[in-house]
Every structure is written in C-alpha cells, then in structure tokens.
C-alpha positions in Angstrom: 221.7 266.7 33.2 221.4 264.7 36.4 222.0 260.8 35.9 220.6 259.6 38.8 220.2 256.0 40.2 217.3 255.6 42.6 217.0 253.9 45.6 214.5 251.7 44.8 216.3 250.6 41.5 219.0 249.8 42.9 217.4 247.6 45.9 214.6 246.0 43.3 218.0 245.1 41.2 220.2 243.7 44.5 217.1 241.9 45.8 216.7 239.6 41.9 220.1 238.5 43.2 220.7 237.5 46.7 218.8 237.6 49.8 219.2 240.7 51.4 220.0 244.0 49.7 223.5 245.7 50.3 221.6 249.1 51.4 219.3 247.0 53.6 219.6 246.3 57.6 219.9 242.9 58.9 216.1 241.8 58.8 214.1 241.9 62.2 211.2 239.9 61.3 211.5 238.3 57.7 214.5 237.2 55.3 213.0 239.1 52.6 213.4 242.6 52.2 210.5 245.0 52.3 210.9 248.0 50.0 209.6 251.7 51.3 207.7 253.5 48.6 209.3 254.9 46.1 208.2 258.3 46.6 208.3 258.5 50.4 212.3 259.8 50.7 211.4 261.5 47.2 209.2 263.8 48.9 211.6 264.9 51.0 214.7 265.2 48.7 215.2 268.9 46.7 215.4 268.3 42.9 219.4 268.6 42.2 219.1 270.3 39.0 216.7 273.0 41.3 219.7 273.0 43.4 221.7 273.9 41.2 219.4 276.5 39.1 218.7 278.2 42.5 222.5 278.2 43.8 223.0 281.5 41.7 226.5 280.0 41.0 228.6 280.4 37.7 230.6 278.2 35.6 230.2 274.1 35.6 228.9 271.6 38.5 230.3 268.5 38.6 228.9 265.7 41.4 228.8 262.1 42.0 227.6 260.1 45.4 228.7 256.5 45.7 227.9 253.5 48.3 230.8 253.4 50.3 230.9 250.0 50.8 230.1 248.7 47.2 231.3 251.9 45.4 228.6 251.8 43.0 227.8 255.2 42.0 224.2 256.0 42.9 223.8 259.8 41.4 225.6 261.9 39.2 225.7 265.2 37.6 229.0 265.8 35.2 230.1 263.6 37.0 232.7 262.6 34.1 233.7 265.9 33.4 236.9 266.9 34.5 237.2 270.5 36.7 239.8 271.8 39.0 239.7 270.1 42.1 241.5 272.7 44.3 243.0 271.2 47.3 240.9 268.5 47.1 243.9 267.1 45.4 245.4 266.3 48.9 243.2 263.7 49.6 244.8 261.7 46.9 248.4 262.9 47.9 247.0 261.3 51.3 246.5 258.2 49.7 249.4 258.2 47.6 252.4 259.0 50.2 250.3 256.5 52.7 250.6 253.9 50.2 254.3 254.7 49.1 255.8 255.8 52.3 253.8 254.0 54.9 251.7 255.3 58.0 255.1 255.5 59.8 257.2 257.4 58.1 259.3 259.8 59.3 261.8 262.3 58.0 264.9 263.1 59.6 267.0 266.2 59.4 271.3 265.5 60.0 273.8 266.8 61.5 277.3 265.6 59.3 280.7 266.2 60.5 282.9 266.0 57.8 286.8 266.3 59.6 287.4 264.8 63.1 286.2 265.4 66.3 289.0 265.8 68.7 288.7 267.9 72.4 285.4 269.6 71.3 287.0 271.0 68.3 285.2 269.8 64.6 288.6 269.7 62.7 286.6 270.1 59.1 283.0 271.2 57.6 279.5 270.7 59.5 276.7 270.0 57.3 273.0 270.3 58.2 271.3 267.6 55.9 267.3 268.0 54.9 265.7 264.9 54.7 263.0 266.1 53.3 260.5 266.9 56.4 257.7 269.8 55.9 257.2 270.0 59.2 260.6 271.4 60.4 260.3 274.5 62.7 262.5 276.8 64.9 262.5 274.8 67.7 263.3 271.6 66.0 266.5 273.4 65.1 266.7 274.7 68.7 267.1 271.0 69.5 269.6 269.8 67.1 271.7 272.7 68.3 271.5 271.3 72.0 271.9 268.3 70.8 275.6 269.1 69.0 276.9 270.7 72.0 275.6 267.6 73.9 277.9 265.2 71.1 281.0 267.5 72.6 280.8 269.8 69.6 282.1 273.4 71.2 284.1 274.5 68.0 284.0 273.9 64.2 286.8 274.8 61.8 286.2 274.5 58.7 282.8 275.7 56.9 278.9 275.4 57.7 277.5 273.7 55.0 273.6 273.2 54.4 272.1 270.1 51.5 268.6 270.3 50.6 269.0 268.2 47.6 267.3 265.3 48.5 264.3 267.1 46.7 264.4 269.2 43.6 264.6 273.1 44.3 261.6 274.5 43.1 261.3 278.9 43.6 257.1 278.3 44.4 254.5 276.0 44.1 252.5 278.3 41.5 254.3 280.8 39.8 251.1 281.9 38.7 250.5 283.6 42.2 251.7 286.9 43.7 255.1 286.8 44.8 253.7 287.9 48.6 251.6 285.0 49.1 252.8 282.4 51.9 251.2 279.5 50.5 253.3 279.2 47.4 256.2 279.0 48.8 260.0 278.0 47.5 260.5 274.1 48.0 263.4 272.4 49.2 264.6 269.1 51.1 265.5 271.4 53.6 262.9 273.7 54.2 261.9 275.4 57.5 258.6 277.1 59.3 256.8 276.1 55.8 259.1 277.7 54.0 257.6 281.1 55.5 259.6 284.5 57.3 257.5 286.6 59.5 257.4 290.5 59.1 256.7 292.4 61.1 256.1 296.3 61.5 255.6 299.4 64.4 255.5 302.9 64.6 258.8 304.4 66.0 259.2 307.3 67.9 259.1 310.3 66.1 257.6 309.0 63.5 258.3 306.0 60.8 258.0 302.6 61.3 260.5 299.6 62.9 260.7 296.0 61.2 261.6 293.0 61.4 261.9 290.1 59.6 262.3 286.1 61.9 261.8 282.9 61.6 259.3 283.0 64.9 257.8 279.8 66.7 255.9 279.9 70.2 259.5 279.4 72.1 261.8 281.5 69.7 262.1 285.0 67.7 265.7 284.6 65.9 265.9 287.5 63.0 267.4 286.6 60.2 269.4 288.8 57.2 268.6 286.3 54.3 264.8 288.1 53.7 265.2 291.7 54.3 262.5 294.7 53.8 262.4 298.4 53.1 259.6 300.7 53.3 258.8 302.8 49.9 256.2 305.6 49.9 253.8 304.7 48.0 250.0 303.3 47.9 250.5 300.7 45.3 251.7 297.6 45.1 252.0 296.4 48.6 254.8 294.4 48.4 257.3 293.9 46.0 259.9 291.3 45.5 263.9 290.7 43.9 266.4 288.4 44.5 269.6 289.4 44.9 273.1 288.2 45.8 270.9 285.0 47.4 269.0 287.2 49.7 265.2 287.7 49.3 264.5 291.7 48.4 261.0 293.2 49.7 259.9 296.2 49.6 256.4 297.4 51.1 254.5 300.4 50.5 254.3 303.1 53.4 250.6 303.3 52.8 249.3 299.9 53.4 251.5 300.0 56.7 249.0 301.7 59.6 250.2 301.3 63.0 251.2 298.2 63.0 251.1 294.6 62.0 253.0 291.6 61.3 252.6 289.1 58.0 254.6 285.5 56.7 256.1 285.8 53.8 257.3 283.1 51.6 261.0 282.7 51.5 263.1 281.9 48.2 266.3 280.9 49.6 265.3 277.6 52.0 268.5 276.1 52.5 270.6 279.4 53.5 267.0 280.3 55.7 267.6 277.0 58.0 271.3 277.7 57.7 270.8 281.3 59.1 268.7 279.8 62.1 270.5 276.9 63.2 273.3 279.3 63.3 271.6 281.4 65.9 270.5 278.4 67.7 274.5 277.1 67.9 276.1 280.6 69.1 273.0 280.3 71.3 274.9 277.0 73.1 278.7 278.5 72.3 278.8 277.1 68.9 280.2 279.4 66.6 279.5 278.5 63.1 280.3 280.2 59.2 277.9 281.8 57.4 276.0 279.3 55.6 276.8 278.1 52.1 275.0 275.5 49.5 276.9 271.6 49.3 277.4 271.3 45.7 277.2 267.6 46.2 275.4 264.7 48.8 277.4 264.9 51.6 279.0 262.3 53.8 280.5 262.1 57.2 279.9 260.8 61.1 276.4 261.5 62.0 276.0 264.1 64.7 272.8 264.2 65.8 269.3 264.3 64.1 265.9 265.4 64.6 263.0 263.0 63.4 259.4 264.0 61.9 256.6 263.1 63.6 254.7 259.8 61.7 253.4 260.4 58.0 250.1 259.9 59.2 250.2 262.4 61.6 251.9 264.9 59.6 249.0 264.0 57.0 246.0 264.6 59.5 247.4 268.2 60.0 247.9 268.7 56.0 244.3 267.9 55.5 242.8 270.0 58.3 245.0 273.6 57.9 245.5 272.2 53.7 249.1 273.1 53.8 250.5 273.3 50.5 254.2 272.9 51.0 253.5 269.5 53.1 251.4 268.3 50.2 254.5 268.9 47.9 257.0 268.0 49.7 255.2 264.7 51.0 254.2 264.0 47.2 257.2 264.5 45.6 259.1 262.5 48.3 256.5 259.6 47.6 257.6 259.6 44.2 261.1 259.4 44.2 260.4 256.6 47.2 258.8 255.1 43.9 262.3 256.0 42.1 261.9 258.7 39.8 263.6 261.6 40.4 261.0 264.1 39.2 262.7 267.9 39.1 259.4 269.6 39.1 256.0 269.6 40.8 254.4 268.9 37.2 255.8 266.0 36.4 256.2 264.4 39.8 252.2 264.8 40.0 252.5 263.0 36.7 253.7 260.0 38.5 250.7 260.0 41.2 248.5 260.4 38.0 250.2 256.5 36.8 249.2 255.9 40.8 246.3 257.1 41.2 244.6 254.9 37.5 246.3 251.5 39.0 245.6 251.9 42.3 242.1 253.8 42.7 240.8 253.6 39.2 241.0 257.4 38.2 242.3 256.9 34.9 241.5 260.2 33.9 243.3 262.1 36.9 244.8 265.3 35.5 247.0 266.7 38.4 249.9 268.9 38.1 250.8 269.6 41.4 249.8 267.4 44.8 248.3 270.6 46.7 245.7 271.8 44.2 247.2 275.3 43.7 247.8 275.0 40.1 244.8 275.6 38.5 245.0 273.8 35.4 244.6 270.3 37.3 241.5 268.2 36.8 239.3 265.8 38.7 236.4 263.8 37.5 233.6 263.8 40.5 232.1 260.1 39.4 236.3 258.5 39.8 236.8 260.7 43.0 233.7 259.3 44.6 234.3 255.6 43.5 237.8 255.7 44.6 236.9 257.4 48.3 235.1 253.9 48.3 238.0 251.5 48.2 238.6 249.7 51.1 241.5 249.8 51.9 242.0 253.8 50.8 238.9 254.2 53.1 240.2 252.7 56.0 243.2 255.1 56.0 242.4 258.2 54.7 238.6 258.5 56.5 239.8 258.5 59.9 242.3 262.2 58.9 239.9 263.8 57.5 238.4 266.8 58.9 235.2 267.0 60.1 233.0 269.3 58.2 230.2 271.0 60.2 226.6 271.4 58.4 225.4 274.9 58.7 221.7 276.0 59.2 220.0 279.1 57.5 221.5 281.2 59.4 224.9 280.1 59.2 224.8 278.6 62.6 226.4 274.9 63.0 223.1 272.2 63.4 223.3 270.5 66.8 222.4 267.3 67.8 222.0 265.8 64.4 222.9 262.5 63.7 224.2 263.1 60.0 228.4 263.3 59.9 230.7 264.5 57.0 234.3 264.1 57.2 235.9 265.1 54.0 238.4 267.7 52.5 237.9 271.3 51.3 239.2 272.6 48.1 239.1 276.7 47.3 240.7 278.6 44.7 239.3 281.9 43.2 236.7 280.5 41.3 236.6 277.0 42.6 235.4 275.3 45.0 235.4 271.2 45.6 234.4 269.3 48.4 235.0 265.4 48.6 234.9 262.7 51.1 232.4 260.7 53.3 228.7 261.0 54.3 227.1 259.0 56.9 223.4 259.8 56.9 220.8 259.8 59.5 220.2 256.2 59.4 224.2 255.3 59.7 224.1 254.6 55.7 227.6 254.9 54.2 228.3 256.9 51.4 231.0 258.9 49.6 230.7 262.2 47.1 232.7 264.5 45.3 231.7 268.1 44.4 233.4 270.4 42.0 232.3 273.6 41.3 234.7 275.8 39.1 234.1 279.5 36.9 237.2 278.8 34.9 236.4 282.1 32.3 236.0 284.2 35.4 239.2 282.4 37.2 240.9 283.3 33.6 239.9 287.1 33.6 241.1 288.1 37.0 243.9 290.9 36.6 247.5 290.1 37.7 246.9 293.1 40.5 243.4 291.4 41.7 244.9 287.8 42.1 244.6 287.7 45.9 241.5 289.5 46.1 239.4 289.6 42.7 236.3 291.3 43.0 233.2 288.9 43.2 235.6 285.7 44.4 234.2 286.2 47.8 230.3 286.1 47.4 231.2 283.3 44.8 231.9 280.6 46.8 229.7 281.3 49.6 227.7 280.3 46.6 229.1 277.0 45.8 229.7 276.5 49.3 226.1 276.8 50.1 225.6 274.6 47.3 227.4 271.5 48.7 225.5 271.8 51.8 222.4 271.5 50.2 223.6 268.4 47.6 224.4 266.5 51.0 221.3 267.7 52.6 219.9 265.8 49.6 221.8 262.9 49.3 221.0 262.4 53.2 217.2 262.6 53.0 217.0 260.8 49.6 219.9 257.9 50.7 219.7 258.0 54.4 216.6 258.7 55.8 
C-alpha cells in the first residue's frame, strides 16, 4: 500500500507556519505563496502501485522519496520493511569510513628491515608490512622495489617476511558464492590487484592449451607459483578449487576452454600473493629475496621505504562507480578498528557500522552483515535510507562520489538534453535489485530515494551449480531495473515539474 504525502499537503501545512514554503522559490511578485492545483502534476504522475502491478517483477518493493533538504519523507511504499540492499550497502560504508577515517586518509604499505644495513647488505629479515590499502597493484610494488634498491638495499640475509595482520584474514567475502568468482575474494591487510590472479589460456601447437597464471597491471605481467591451474577433460564444473600446502589448486575443464581466453580469479593466500610479486619486482632491480613466509607477530624495524594510498575519498569515488567489494571490506573494517574494536569477521565488524549508522544517520533498524552488500541476508529499510541520504552533512560528502545514473528512454537509449539528474548507487544480486541516492528534478527541486526490489524465495531456490547464472536472474532485473526508472520518472513529474 502506497503512503503517500502530496505536494499540496505538504505546502498547505508549511504555508500555516511561516512565510514561504520549504518546496517553494523565492517569491517574484508576492510574499505569499500561490499553490498550483492539486491535480495539475497529478495528471502527469503514473499511479505507483500501477507501476508496480505493470513492472511484471516478483517478490517485495520497498520505496521511499524524501526532501533533501528537510528530509521529510514525502512518499512511501514499504518503506519500513527491511530487504536486501545489495551494494547499496556501500553508500553507507562511504559514509561510515568518511566519517571514521576522514576524507584524507591514506594507507601505506612498509618496507621493515629487521638487522642492520651495512655496505648494501640487510644483515637480518625484510618485512613487507600491509597497512591495510585495497587499492595496492603491481606497479605499486614495482615502486617499493625501486625504491629499496634506491635506500642502498642490494642484498638481504636473513628471511623475507610478509604481515597482513593489521586486518583480520578472512578466506571470501561470501562463502556463499562459487569458489571461481572474483568479487568474493580472500581479505587481508595485505592484499594485492583486489585480491584477484589472472588466468589465462591458448592453444599450443599440436594441439592442447598453454596457461598462465599473473598478477598483470597495464606496465607488468609477473607469473606467480602461489595459484596454479591444470586442465581436466571434462564438460562440467568449470573450475574447481583446493588449497594445498598454502598454494591455491585450480582445475578447469577442457570443454569450457575454446581457443582461448583469459579470466581473474580470486586468490586465497594474499600475503604469500604480494610476497611472490614484490619478489619479482626486487630480482627485477638485483635484489635477491627468500621465498616468502607469514610474520607470526607485528613486526618492527627501520622503515625502508613505503608506498602511500591515494586519499580515502578518492579511493571511495572509484568503490562506488566499479562497486568493488574488497575496497568496501577492507575500508569498513579498517573504519572500525579506527573506532577500536578489533572485529575478526566481516559480520560482526558490519555490526559496528550498524551502532554507526542508528547514532549518526538515524537507521536504527540497519541490518548489515557485510559493508559491500554481497551477503544476502543484510537488510535495509527504504523510508531510513532515504531520510539519512538527507543529512547534511552525509550529503555534502557522499553526493558529490556518486555515480551518475543515466535515464534510459523506451528504447533503451540514454535521454539527452534533459534537465532531470540522478547520482546515486546501484545494488544487484540474483534476485535483488536497489537503487538509492539523489534526484534533482526538472525544476532544480532536491530530493533523495531509496528503491529495493528483492525475490528472496527465488534468490533461496537457485541451485549451488546455477549461482552465477540462475535461469530467469537476467530478465528479472531488467525488470526491477526498469522499474526504478519509472518510480523516478514519477517522483520527477509529481515533485519536480
């Protein structure tokens, strides 16, 4: 049942108490307000719970649109019901690390020399140190090995040790998913290229394939022996997955191969990963270095060199637009133990940023179990995501990284030349769908909404085989995606015209 509070309610109820209503312009000719009729946007504006009907979508809808500037909520449909919010969930990590961390932030990744440093020669242990930075690549490492030999490093002695401790080792975001996936990756405080190996397969001569498996950036292609893969003939499953002796096991079937191709895959073993390439990068400069191995314990020495993160708010811009999942961990569960607690899983940490997110936005009934959205028991109440996009001061940081989200026409062609602009964040998992985030409408009106779509018996029946593809996922949330157009469509005519 739509709950719905109309314009002309809301202005007649402003306009009893001061002189010029919130929704209003600055008058042109009189101090008092002049009301349009109440039917004239009416006409225009599709019936919500036709929207809905007509949609052809399963499962619950959940919606609420808010002023942005007063954060009174102005429409609502479910809007208290709580339904996964996908990755919709990032916009409140955004908030939360922002507000924790600061716009500035940045992570740094150490080189430790535990010995002395005498001619060139590193009489003891080198240790590569995460700091907890989600956006550590290839060349990053490329630099912090140019950077050693530039501190006079030419030999090291003793052992090559890598510390990713300063989060909590977790083997993926959602064990729930298939092992194969590269968006539910292992996490670590040392974690490299997303926490993702590239592999990569051709047809030989004479038949057969060649692979690969490296930790590949624009500048680089190091292999690496941590995540190795062997071809099985067979159709069925594509990939499977062990882990042995700390290296990650894969095996692929022959059928699925083709010609050729090339796929990330997530990696299980972060620290040794990182390990593995900055040891190419060193021997790369002269630098001979030990196979890699775990510190049991924080280390300490004489800081080498270090590499730097770009700022949190940059890092955060990027999170929002490509929905990275590992950032959204890894900055969320840093924000928490900034907040000191020393969560050792995703669950509980998002526990934390539930406590956050009641004090500081309002959403006392946030349900989160993870700061990306994967897991898909986490729940979101449209009416408290819509109010708290309204805050101020939330608004002010978090509107100007979101992603703008193009408004399609019939066709599926993006509208030109229209004056109407979304920015907001996207949230999909099989069976779900949420959109959330800001609306300015025709007239420049401000407002803010939150969409959740979810078919949570449909999400429950998928097969263990089907989860990355179910049948029917697909034409689902064009569906619900369709849907959200249209509810802003709505909300623009009826709020903004």
């Amino acid at each position: 049942m739509v709950k719905e509070f109309s314009r002309r309610l809301f202005l007649t109820s402003v306009a009893a108490s001061i002189s010029t209503p919130v929704w209003a312009n600055p008058p042109a000719t009189s101090l008092r307000p002049r009301l349009r009729p109440a039917g004239l946007r009416r006409s225009y504006a599709a019936d919500s719970n036709d929207l809905i009907k007509a949609s052809g979508v399963s499962g619950k809808v959940g919606y609420a649109v808010a002023d942005a500037k007063t954060g009174l909520l102005l429409e609502g449909y479910e809007a208290e019901t709580g339904l996964p919010p996908a990755s919709v969930t990032k916009a409140v990590t955004a908030m939360y690390a922002l507000d924790v961390l600061g716009a500035a932030h940045r992570f740094e990744t150490r080189l430790l020399a535990k010995g002395t440093l005498s001619n060139g020669v590193l009489k003891g242990d080198l240790v590569l140190v995460g700091g907890g930075d989600p956006t550590l690549d290839t060349n990053a490492l490329a630099g912090l090995a140019k950077a050693l030999k530039q501190a006079g490093v030419r030999e090291v002695t003793g052992r090559f040790l890598v510390w990713g401790s300063a989060l909590p080792s977790i083997r993926a975001i959602d064990p729930g998913q298939p092992d194969h996936v590269g968006y539910s990756p292992a996490i670590s405080g040392l974690s490299l290229n997303y926490n993702r190996v590239y592999f990569e397969w051709k047809r030989a001569s004479g038949g057969g394939w060649a692979v690969s498996m490296d930790a590949r950036s624009d500048r680089y292609r190091p292999e690496v022996t941590m995540a190795k893969m062997r071809i099985v003939k067979r159709d069925l499953p594509v990939y499977t997955y062990q882990s042995r002796g700390g290296t990650d096991h894969w095996t692929v079937a022959s059928g699925a191969l083709g010609n050729g191709g090339g796929r990330w895959l997530p990696v299980r073993q972060p620290e040794i990963y990182a390990g593995e390439v900055f040891r190419t990068m060193a021997r790369a400069h002269g630098i001979v270095l030990k196979a890699p191995k775990k510190a049991s314990a924080k280390p300490e020495g004489a800081s080498l060199a270090s590499h730097k993160s770009p700022q949190l708010r940059d890092i955060l811009r990027d999170m929002l637009r490509y929905s990275t999942n590992i950032t959204a961990e890894m900055v969320g569960l840093s924000a928490t133990r900034a907040r000191g607690v020393k969560a050792g899983s995703l669950k509980v940490s998002a526990g934390e940023m539930n406590k956050w997110a009641s004090g500081a936005l309002g959403m006392r009934n946030a349900a989160l179990v993870d700061h990306s959205g994967l897991g898909g028991a986490s729940r979101l109440r449209a009416g408290e995501m819509a109010k708290a996009l309204a805050n101020t001061s939330r608004q002010a940081v978090l509107q100007p990284i979101l992603k703008d989200i193009k408004l399609r026409d019939g066709d599926g062609n993006v509208k030109k030349n229209i004056a109407t602009q979304v920015k907001a964040k996207t949230g999909t998992l099989n069976f779900v769908s949420g959109l959330a985030g800001y609306l300015k409408a025709q007239d420049g009106t401000q407002l803010t909404f939150a969409v959740f779509v979810a078919d949570t018996a449909a999400r429950r029946a998928i097969a263990d085989k089907d989860k990355e593809r179910p049948k029917g996922a697909r034409a689902w949330n064009r569906k619900a995606k369709r849907l959200q157009q249209r509810l802003i469509e709505r909300w623009d005519s009826l709020y903004g015209a």
